[in-house]
VOKE-995287 format. One record per atom (N, C-alpha, C): residue in three letters; y, z, x. Coordinates in steps of 0.2 Angstrom, whole numbers, plus 5000, padded with zeros to 4 digits. Last residue first. Example, Ala and Ser with C-alpha at 12.3 -4.5 7.8 and 13.67 -1.06 7.14 Angstrom:
<recs>
SER498950355064/SER499550365068/SER500050395064/ALA497250395066/ALA497850395062/ALA498450395066/
</recs>
This chain:
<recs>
UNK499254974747/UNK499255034750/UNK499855094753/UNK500254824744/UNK500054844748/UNK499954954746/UNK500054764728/UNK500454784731/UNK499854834735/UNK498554634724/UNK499254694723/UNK499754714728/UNK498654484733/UNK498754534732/UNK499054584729/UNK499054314736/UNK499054344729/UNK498654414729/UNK498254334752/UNK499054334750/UNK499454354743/UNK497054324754/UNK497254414750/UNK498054414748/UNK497054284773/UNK496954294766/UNK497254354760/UNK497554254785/UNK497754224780/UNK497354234773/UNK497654384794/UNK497054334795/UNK497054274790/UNK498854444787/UNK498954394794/UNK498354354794/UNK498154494777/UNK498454444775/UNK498854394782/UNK497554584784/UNK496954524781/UNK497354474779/UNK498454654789/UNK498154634792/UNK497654584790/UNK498954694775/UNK499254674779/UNK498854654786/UNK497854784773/UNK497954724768/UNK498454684772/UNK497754904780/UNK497254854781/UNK497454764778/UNK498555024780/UNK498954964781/UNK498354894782/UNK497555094769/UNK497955104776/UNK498755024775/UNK496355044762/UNK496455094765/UNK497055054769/UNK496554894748/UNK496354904756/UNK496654984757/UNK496254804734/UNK496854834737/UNK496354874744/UNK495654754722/UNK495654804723/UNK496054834729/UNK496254604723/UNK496154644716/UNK496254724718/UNK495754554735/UNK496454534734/UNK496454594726/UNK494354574733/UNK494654624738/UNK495554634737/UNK494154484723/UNK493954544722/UNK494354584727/UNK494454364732/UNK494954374725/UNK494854454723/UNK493654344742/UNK494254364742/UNK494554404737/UNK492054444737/UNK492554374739/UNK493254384738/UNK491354544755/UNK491454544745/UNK492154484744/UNK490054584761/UNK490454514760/UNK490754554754/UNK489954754762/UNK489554694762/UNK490154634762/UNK489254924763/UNK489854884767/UNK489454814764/UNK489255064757/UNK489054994751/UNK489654934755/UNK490355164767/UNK489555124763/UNK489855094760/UNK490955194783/UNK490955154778/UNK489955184773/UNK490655264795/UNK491255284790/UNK491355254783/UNK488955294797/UNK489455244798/UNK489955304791/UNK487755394794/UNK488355424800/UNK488755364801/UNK486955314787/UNK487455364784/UNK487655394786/UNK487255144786/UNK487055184790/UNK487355264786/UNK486555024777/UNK487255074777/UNK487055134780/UNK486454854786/UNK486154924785/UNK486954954781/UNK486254704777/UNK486854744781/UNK486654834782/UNK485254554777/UNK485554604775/UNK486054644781/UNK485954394784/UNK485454444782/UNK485854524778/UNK486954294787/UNK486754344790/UNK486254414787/UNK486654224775/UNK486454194782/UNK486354234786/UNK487454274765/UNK486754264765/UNK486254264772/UNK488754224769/UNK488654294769/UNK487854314770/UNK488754064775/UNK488754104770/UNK488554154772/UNK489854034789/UNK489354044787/UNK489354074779/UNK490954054801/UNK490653984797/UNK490053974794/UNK491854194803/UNK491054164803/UNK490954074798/UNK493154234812/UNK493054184805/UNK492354174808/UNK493754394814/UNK493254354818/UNK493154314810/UNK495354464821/UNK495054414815/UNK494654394820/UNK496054614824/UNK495654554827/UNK495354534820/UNK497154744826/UNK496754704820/UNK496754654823/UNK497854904828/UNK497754834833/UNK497154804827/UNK498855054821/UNK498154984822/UNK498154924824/UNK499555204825/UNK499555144826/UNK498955094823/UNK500155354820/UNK500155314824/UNK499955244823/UNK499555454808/UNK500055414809/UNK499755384813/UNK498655564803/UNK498455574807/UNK499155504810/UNK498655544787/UNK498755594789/UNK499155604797/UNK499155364786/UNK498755444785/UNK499055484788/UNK499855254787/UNK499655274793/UNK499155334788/UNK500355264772/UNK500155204775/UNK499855214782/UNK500955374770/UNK500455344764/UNK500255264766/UNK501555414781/UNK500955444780/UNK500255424775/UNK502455334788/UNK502255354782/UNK501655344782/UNK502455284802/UNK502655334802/UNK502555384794/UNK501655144810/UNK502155184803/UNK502155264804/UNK501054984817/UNK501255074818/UNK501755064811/UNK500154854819/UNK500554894813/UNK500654954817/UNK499754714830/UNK499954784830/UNK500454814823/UNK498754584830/UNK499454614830/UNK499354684829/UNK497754474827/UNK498354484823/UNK498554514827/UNK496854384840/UNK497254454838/UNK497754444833/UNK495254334837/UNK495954314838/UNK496354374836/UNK493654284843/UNK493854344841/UNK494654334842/UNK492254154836/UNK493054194842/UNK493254254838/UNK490654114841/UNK491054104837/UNK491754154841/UNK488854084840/UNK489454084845/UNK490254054839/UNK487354144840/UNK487954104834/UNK488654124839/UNK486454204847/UNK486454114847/UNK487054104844/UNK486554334850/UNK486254294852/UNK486354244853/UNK487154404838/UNK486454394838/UNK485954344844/UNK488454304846/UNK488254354837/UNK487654334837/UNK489854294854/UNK489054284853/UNK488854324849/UNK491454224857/UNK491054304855/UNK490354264855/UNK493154234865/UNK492354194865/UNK491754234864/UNK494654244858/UNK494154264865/UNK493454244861/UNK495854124856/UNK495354184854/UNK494954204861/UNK496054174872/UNK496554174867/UNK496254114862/UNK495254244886/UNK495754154882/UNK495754214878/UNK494554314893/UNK495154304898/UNK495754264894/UNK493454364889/UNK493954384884/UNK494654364889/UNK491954284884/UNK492554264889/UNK493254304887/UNK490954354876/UNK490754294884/UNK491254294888/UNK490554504869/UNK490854454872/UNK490754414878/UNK489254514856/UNK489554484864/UNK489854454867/UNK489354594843/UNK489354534844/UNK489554554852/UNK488254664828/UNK488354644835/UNK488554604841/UNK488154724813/UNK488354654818/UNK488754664826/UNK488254844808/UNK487554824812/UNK487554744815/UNK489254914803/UNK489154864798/UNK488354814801/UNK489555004810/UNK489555024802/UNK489254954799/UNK489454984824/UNK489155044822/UNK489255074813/UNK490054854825/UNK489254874826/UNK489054934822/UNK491354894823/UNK490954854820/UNK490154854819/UNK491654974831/UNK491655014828/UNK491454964820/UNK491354904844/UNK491154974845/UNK491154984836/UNK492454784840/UNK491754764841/UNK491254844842/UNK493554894842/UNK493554844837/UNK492754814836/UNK493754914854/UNK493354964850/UNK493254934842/UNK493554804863/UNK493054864863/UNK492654894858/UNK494954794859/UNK494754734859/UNK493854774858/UNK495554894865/UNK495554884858/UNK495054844853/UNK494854994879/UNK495254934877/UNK495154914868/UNK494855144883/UNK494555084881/UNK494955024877/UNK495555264885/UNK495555204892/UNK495155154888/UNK494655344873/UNK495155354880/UNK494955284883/UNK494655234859/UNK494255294863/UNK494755304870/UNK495455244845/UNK495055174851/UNK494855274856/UNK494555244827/UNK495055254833/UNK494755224839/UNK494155114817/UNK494055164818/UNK494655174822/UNK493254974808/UNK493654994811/UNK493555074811/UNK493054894793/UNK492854914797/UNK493254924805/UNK494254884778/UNK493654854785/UNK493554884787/UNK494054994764/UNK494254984771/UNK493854914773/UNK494255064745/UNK493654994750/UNK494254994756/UNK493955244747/UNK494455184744/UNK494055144749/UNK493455344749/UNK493155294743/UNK493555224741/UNK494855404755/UNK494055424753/UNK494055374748/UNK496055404762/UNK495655354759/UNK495155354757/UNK495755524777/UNK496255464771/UNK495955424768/UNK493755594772/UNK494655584775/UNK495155574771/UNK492455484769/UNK492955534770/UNK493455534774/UNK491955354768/UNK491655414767/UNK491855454766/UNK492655194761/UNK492955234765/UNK492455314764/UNK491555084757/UNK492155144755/UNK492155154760/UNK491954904766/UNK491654944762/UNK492155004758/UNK491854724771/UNK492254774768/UNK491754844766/UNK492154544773/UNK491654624777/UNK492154654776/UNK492654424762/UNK492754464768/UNK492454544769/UNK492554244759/UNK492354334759/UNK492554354765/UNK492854114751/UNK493054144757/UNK492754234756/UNK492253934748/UNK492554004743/UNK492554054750/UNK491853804751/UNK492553814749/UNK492653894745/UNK490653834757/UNK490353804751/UNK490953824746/UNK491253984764/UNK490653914765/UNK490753904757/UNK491654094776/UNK491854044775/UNK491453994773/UNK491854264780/UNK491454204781/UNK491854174775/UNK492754354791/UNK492754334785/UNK492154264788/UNK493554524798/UNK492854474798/UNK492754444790/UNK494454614806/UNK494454574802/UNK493854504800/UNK494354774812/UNK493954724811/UNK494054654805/UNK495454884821/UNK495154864814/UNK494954784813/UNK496055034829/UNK495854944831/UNK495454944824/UNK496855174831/UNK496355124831/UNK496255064832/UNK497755314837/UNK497855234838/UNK497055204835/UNK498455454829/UNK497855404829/UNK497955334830/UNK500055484840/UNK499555494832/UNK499055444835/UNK501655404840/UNK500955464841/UNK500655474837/UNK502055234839/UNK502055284835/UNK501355354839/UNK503055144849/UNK502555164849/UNK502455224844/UNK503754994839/UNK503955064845/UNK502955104843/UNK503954814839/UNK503354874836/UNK503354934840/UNK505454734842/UNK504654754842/UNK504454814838/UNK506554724847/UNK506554724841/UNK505754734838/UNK507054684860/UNK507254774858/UNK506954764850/UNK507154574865/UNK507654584863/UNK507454624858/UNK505954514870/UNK506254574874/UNK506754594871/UNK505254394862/UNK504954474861/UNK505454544865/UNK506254314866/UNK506154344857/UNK506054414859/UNK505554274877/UNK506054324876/UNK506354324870/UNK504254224873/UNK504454294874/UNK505154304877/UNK504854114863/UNK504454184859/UNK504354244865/UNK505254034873/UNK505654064871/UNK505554114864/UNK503954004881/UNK504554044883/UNK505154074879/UNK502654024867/UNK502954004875/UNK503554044874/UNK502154104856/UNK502954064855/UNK503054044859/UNK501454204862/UNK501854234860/UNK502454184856/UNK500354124865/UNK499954174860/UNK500654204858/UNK500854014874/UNK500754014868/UNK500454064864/UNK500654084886/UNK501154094883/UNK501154084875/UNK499654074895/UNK499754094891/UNK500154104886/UNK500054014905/UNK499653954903/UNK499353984896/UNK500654084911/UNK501254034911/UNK500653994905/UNK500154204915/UNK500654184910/UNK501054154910/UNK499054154925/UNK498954174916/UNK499554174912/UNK499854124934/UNK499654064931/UNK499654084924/UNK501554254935/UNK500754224935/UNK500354144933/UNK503054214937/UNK502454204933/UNK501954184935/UNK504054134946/UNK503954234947/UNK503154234943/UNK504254014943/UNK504054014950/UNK503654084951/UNK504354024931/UNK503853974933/UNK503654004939/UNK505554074931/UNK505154104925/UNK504354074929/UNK506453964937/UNK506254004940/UNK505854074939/UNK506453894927/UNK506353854933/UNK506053924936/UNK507253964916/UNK506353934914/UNK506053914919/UNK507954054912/UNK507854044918/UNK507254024918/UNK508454164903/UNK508454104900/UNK508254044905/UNK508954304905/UNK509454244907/UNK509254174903/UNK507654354904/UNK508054354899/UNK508854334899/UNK506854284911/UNK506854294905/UNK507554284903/UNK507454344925/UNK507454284924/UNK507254234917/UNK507354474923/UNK507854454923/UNK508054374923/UNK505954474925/UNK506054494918/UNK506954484918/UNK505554444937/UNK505454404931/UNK505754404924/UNK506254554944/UNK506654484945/UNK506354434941/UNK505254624936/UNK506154654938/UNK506354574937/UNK504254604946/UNK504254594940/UNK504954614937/UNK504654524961/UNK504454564958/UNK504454564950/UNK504154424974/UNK504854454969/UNK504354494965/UNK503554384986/UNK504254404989/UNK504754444982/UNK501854444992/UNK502254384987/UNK503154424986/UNK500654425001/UNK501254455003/UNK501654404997/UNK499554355007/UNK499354394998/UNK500054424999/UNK499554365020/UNK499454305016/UNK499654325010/UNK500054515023/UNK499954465026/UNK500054375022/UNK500254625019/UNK499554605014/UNK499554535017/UNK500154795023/UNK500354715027/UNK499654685024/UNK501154905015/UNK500554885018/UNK500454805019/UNK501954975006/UNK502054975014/UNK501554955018/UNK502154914994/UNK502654894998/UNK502754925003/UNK500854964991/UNK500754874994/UNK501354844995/UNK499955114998/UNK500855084994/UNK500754994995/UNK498455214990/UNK498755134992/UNK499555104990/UNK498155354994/UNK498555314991/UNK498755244994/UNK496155424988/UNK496755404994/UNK497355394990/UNK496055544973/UNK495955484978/UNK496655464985/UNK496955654970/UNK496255644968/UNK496055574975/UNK498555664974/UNK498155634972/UNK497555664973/UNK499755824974/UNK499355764977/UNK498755734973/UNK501355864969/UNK500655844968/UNK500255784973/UNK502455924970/UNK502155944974/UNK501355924972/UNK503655884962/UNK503355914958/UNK502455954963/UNK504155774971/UNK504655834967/UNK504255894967/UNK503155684976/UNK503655744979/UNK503855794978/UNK503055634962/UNK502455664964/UNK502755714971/UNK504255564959/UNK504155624955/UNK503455684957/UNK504155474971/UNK504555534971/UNK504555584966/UNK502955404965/UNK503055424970/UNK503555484972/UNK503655364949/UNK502855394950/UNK502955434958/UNK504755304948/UNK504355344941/UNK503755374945/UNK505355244960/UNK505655284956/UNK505055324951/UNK504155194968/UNK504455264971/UNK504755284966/UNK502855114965/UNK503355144962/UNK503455194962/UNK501655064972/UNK502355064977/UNK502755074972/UNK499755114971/UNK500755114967/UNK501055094972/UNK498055134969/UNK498755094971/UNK499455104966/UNK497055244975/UNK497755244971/UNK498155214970/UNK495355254978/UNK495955234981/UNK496255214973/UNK493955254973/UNK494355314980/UNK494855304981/UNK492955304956/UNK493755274961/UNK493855314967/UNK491855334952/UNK491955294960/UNK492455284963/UNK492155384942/UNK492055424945/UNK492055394954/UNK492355334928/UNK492655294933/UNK492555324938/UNK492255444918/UNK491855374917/UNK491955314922/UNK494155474916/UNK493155474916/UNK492855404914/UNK495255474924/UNK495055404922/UNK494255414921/UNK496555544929/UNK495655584927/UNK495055524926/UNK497655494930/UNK497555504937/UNK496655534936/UNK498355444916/UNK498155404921/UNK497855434930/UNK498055584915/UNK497855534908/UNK497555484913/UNK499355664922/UNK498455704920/UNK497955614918/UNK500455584920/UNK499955584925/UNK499155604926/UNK500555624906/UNK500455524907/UNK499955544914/UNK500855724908/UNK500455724902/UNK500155644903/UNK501955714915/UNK501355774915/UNK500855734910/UNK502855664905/UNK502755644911/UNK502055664914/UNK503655634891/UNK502855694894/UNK502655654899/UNK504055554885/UNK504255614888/UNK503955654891/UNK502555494878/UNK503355474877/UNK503655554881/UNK501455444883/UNK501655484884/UNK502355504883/UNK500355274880/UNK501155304881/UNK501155374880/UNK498755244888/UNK499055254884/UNK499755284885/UNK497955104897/UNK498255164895/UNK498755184890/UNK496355034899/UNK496955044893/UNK497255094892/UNK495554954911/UNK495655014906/UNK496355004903/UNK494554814918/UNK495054834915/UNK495254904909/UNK493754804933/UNK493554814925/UNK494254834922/UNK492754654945/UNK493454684940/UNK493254734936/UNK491854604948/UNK492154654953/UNK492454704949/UNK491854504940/UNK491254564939/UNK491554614943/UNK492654434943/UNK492854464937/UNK492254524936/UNK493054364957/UNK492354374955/UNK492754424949/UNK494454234959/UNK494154294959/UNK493454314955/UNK494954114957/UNK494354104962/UNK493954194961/UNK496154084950/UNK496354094960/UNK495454114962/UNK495754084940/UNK496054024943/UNK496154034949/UNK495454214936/UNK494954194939/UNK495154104942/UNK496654294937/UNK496354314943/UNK495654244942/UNK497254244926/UNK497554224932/UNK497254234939/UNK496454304916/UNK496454224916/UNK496754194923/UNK496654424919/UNK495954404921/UNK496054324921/UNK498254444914/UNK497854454922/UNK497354404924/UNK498154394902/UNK498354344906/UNK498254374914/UNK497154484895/UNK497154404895/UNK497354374901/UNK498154594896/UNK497454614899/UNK497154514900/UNK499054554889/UNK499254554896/UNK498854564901/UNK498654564877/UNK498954494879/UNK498954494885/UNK498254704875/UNK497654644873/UNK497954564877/UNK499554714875/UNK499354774881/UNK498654694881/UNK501054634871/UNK500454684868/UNK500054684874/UNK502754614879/UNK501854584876/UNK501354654876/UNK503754674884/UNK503854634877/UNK502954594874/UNK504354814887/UNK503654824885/UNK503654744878/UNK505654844889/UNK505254874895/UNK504254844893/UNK506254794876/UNK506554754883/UNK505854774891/UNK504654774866/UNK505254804869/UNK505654784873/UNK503454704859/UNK504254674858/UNK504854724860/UNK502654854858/UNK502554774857/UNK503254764857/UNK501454974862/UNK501954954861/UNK502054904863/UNK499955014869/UNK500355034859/UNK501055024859/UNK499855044882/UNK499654994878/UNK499654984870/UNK500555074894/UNK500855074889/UNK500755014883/UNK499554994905/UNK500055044904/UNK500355034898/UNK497954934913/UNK498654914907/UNK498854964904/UNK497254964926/UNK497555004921/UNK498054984919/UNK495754904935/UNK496754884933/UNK496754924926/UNK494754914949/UNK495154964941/UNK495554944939/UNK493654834961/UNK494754844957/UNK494554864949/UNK492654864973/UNK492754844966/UNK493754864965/UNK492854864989/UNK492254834981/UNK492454814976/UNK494454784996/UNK493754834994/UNK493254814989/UNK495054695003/UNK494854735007/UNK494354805003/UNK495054584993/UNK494854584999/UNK494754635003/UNK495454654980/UNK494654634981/UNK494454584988/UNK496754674985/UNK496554744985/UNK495554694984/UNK497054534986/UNK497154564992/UNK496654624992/UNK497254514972/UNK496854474977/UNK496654504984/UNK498354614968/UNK497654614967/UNK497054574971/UNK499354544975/UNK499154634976/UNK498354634975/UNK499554434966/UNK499154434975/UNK499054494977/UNK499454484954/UNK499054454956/UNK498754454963/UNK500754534956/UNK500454584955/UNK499754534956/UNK501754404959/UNK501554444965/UNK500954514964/UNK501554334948/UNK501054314954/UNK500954364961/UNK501654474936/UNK501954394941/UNK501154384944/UNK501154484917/UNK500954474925/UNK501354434929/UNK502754554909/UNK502254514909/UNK502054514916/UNK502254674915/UNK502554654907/UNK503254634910/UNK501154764921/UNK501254704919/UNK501554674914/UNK501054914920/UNK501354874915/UNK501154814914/UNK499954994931/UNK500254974930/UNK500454934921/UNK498555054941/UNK498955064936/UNK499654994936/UNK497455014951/UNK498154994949/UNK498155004946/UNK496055074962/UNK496455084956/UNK497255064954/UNK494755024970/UNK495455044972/UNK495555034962/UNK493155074977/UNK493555064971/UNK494155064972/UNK492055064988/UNK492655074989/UNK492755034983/UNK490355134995/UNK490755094990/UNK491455124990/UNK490455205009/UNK490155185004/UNK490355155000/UNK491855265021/UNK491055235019/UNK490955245011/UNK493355165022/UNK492955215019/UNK492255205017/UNK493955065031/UNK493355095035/UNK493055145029/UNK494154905022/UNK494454985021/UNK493955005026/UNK494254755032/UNK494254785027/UNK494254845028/UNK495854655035/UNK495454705038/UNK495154745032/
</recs>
């Protein structure tokens, strides 16, 4: 039966997914049969390899959409936001995940988590901004799935690959290889990952052309700040609720005037368009956080780093503006060996050297 709320009807999931089952998919199926559009909120997306937290936020935003479009779902309906950790700060996660700007349409709240969220909102005498949707008090009928993420994640880490199948989304059974399959993600639970660091989270651009057997890579100075003058990729901070993925291609555009469109970010690489015609992938390295300053800056916290390989000479893309409100100048191809000589802002080198290059580098910044 659909919602009787007039006019357009948004429902809102927050949630971990970590990893998606099939039951949080069929919540979803359900929530795009009875309303317009669905908001998914991937929770706690700066942390990697925990027992509460074993796949990066970019992996689990993949294996949703890849699982909602095998079951038939309209992915326009969709849009996916990116929450951030609050360590301690309950309050402060609530404000974050309940303001959601730029999402102004949302009418409806979905939870059925009484421990962290529903009894703490009794405690504390809060009530919601939108309706509330419980979908373990609501008769989803067909869309009704029996286990829980608990019960997948116990069947992890038992080692329980018959029954890892049965609780797991399609997305994440058909994704798995981005972590090792199944027994890189239970690698990933055993408590040994990447913790969240506060501070400035970014995303950074790894972009190299490749021709005629020699390799470059998109670089500039740095304008101001940490690292003034020193050579960066391109890259910046991620913006509220935006996805990584976003601001990586967000902070590309706006230093180095390459443009690229994504067509399918449901796979692993994800599927980009460049100018229109030049179709090419976007693949995740991974997540750095630190705590030293001579590595993070000032500002500490985290960076997510995507490698885009261009199958082209540098030439071929034309020139490169130097914008004088981009963070970078004198941005251009420069050949491996040069970049491998002159060393990176941040923890960038460590990310170029995931992309495989810059191996025979100084010592890392």
């Amino acid at each position: 039966m659909k919602s009787t709320h007039s006019g357009t009807t948004t429902a809102y999931m927050p949630g971990r997914f970590s990893p998606p089952t099939r039951g949080h998919i069929q919540t979803m199926l359900w929530l795009l049969d009875q309303y317009d559009r669905l908001v998914i909120g991937i929770g706690s997306c700066y942390e990697v390899g925990t027992v509460r937290h074993p796949l990066l936020a970019s992996i689990r935003e993949k294996m949703v959409l890849a699982s909602l479009h095998a079951a038939g779902a309209s992915l326009r309906r969709v849009r996916v936001v990116h929450l951030t950790d609050f360590p301690d700060d309950w309050d402060g996660w609530w404000r974050h995940t309940t303001s959601i700007p730029g999402i102004a349409d949302v009418t409806h709240f979905v939870t059925g988590n009484e421990a962290d969220i529903l009894a703490v909102m009794r405690a504390k005498g809060l009530e919601l901004p939108f309706a509330l949707i419980n979908p373990e008090k609501e008769d989803l009928g067909a869309f009704r799935f029996a286990y829980h993420a608990t019960d997948l994640r116990r069947a992890i880490v038992e080692g329980n690959y018959a029954r890892f199948r049965l609780i797991a989304a399609e997305g994440t059974i058909n994704l798995m290889g981005l972590v090792g399959g199944f027994a890189g993600i239970r690698r990933a639970m055993q408590d040994a990952g990447t913790r969240f660091v506060p501070g400035r989270q970014a995303a950074d651009a790894v972009v190299t052309c490749e021709h005629a057997g020699r390799r470059w890579l998109l670089c500039g100075y740095r304008r101001e700040g940490d690292f003034s003058n020193v050579l960066a990729i391109p890259g910046g901070g991620i913006n509220v609720y935006e996805s990584p993925v976003d601001a990586a291609l967000r902070k590309l555009a706006d230093e180095t005037g390459l443009v690229f469109e994504v067509m399918n970010r449901g796979v692993e690489p994800i599927h980009l368009r460049l100018g229109g015609t030049r179709l090419c992938e976007l693949r995740t390295l991974g997540i750095l956080s630190t705590e030293d300053p001579r590595l993070g800056g000032s500002r500490g916290g985290s960076a997510q780093a995507f490698h885009i390989a261009l199958d082209c000479a540098p030439e071929d893309l034309g020139p490169l503006p130097d914008g004088e409100r981009s963070g970078l100048y004198d941005v251009a191809f420069r050949p491996e060996e040069d970049v491998a000589a002159a060393g990176l802002a941040f923890q960038q080198m460590r990310s170029v050297q995931a992309a495989g290059l810059c191996h025979d580098s100084g010592p890392i910044r």
